[in-house]
C-alpha positions in Angstrom: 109.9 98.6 119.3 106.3 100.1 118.9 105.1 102.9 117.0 103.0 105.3 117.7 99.9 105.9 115.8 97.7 108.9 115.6 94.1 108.9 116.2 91.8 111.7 114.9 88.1 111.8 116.2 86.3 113.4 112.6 82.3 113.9 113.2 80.8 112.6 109.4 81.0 116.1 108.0 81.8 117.4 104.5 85.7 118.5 104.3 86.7 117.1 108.0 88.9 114.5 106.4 90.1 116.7 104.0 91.1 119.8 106.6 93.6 116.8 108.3 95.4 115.9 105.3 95.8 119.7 104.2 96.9 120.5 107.9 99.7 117.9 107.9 100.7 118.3 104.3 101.1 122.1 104.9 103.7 121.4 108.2 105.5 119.1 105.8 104.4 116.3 107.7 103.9 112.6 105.0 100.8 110.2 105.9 102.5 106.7 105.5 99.2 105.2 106.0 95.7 105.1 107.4 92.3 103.4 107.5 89.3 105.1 108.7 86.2 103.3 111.3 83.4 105.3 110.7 79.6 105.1 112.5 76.7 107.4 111.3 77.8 109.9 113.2 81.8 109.8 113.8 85.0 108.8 112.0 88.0 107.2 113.6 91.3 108.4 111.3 94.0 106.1 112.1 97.4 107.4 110.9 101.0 106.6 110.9 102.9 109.2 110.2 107.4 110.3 111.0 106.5 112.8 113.2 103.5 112.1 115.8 103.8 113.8 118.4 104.1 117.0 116.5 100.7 115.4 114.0 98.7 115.5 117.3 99.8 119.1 118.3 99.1 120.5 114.8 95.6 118.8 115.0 94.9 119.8 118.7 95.7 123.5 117.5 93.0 123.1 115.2 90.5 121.7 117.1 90.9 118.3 116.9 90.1 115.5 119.3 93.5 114.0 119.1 95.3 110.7 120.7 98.3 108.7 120.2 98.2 105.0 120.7 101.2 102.6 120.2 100.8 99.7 117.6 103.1 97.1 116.2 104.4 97.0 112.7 105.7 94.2 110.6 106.3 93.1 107.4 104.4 90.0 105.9 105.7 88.6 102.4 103.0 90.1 99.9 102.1 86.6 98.5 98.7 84.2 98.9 99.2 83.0 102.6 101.9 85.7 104.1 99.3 87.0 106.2 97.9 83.8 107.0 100.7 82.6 108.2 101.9 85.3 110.8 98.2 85.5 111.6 98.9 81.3 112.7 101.2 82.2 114.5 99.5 85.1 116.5 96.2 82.8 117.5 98.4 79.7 118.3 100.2 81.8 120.9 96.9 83.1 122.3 97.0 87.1 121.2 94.1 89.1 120.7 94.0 91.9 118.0 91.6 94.7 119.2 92.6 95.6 114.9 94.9 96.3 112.3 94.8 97.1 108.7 97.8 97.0 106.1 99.0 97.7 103.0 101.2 96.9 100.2 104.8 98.5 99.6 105.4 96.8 96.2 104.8 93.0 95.1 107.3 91.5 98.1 106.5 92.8 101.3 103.7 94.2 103.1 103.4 95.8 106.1 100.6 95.0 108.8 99.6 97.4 111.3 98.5 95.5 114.6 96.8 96.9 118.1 97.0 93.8 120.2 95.7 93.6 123.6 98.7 92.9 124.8 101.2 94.4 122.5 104.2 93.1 125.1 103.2 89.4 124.9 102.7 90.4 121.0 106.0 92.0 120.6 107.7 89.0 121.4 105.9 86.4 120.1 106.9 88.1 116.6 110.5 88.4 117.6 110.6 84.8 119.1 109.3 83.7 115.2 111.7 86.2 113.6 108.8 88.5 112.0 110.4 91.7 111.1 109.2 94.1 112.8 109.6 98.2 112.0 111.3 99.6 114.7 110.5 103.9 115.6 114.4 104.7 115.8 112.6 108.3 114.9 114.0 107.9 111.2 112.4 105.0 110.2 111.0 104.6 106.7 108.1 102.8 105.4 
C-alpha cells in the first residue's frame, strides 16, 4: 500500500526544472504532484507520478541524479481541522514524519503525501483509524 515517489537532484540552474517537466510530458508521462526543497546550491524535486519507474529511467538517460523512495498517501477531508486531526492521530501513536506536503483535489478531499520514518508502523496506524489511504494497484488515479 505505498507509493513510490520520484526524487530528482536539480543544481539551482536556469531551465533545470523546466528540462524535467518537458522530458516527462514528451514520454506522455502526467506529474500528479510535487514540491521542491531547495538550498543555495541544489534542488530536491519530489514527484508522484503513474509510471515511476519508467520517470526515473527517462531522467537517468538524461543525466539526472534520480531515486525512487516509497511514501504514503491519504486523503484528509479538505475542511479547517482535516489535517489536524489525522496529524492527532499520527503524534499520539508516536510516528515521526521525516516530510510531506499535499494538495487539494477539489473543496472535499485532499490528499497528504507522508515519508514517515517508519512507514510500516505508519501504514497501520492509518488503516487501524480507517484513513483512506491510495493504494499503487499500478492504475491508481489521483
Amino acid at each position: 500500500m505505498l507509493i513510490k515517489q520520484v526524487s530528482v537532484f536539480l543544481e539551482n540552474k536556469t531551465g533545470r526544472l523546466n528540462e524535467v517537466t518537458h522530458i516527462l510530458g514528451g514520454a506522455g508521462i502526467n506529474i500528479s504532484a510535487f514540491t521542491i526543497a531547495d538550498t543555495t546550491d541544489f534542488g530536491i524535486l519530489r514527484l508522484i507520478v503513474p509510471d515511476p519507474e519508467r520517470a526515473k529511467d527517462l531522467l537517468k538517460q538524461n543525466g539526472f541524479s534520480v531515486q525512487t523512495t516509497e511514501v504514503v498517501l491519504v486523503k484528509s477531508p479538505n475542511n479547517p481541522g482535516g489535517l489536524a486531526n489525522m496529524l492527532g492521530i499520527l503524534e499520539s501513536e508516536k510516528i515521526f514524519i521525516e516530510y510531506m506536503y499535499a494538495f487539494s483535489m477539489n473543496d472535499t478531499v485532499a490528499v497528504i503525501v507522508i515519508r514517515p520514518v517508519d512507514i510500516q508502523k505508519c501504514l497501520t496506524v492509518l488503516q487501524n483509524h480507517k484513513e483512506e489511504l491510495i493504494v499503487d494497484d499500478g492504475n491508481y488515479q489521483l
